[in-house]
N, C-alpha and C positions, 0 to 999 in steps of 0.2 A: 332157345331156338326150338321153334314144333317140326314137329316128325317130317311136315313134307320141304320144310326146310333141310334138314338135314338128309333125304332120302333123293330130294329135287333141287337142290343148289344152284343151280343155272337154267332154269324151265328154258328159256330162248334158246340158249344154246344148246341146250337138247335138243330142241324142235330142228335147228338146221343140221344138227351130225344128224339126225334122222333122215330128213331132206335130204342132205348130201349126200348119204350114204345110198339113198333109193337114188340121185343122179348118177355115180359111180357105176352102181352094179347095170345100169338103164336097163332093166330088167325089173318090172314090176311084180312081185310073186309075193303070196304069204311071209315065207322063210327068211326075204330078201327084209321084209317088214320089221320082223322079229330081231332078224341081226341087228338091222340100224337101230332099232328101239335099243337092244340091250349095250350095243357102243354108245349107244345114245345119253343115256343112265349112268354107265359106268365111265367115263371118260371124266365129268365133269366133278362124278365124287373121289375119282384118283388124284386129281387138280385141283380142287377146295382150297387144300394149303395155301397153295400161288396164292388166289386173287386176292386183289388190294380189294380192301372197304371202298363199296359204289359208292359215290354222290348219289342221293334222289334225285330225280327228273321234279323241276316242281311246275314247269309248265310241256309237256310234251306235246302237245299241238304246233309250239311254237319250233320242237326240236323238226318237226317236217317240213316247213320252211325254209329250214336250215337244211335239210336236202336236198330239197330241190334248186335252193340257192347254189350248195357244193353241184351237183351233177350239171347245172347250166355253167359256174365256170369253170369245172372240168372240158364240156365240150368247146368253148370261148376258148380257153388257153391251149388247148389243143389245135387248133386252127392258127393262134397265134406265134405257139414254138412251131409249127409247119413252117409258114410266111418269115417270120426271122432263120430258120436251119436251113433253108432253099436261097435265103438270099444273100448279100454278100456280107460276108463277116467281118466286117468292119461295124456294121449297126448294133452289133450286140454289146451291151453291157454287161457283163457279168459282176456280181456284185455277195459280199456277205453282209447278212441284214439281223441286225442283234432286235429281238423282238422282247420286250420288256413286260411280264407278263403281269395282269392284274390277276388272275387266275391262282386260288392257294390251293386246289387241291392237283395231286400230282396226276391224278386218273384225267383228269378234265384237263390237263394241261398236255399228256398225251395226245387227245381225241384233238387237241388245234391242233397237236406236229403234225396229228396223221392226216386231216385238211389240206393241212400246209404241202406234205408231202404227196397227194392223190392229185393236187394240182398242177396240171404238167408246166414245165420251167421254174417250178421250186422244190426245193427239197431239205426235210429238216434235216440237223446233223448230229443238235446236240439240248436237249433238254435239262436248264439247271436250275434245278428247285431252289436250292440254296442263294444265287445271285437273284433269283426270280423271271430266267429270261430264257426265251428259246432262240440255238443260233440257227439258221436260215441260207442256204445257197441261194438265189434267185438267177438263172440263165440271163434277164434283159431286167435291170432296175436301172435308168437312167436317172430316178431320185428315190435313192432308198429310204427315206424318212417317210413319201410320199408311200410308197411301196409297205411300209411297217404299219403306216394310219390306216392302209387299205387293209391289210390284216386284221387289225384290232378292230374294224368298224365289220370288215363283211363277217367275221370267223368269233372271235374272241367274246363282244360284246353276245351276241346271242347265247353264245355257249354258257356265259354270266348269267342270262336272263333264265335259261333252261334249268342249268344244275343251282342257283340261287347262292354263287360263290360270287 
């Protein structure tokens, strides 16, 4: 491991406890600088332990894609829990959706629950490495199979092509 490995552990996540820290304080000043700088540093080398071994990115181009896919249907699904919770509850389906994961590493199998769960009217509940499958709430699946392929096609498969799992 070289020095700024071991002195900089999480450079990103520095960068935003810095960021964050200068949102917090909304006070831009020197001192304000230096404090987040130093949380900044030191938070990520108190927490080293924690993290699990990253997957490499081995196409990141393709991972912004993948953003802006999630953040459109974040807004889509939000519009469409509106339309079903305003209307009469009889149309909802509510359903548990066993997601079968092609996914072997447990980081990257995370980053789909939390997809899974940023998308309003699902929510993960249970990630199991061992059986290989994520379990899934969905508010309206009227075909959950249908609903599981939509998963694996919008979320999963990219996430394959990105981390190279």
């Amino acid at each position: 491991m070289s020095w700024r490995e071991r002195l900089l552990p999480q450079p990103v996540i520095s960068l935003l406890i810095v960021f964050l820290w200068l949102v917090v304080v909304s006070r831009f000043t020197l001192g304000s600088l230096v404090m987040g700088t130093i949380v900044g540093l030191l938070v990520p080398l108190l927490v080293r332990n924690f993290w699990v071994d990253r997957p490499v990115m081995h196409r990141p181009l393709l991972a912004l894609g993948l953003f802006a896919r999630v953040l459109g249907d974040i807004v889509v699904a939000n519009v469409e829990v509106a339309r079903l919770v305003l209307g009469p509850p009889g149309r909802l389906r509510p359903a548990f959706l066993e997601l079968p994961l092609e996914i072997s590493s447990p980081y990257v199998a995370t980053i789909l629950a939390s997809i899974v769960s940023l998308t309003p009217g699902t929510v993960s509940i249970d990630i199991d490495m061992d059986r290989r499958l994520v379990l899934i709430h969905a508010l309206n699946a009227p075909d959950p199979e249908a609903a599981v392929a939509t998963i694996k096609r919008r979320y999963e498969a990219p996430l394959k092509e990105i981390f190279g799992c």
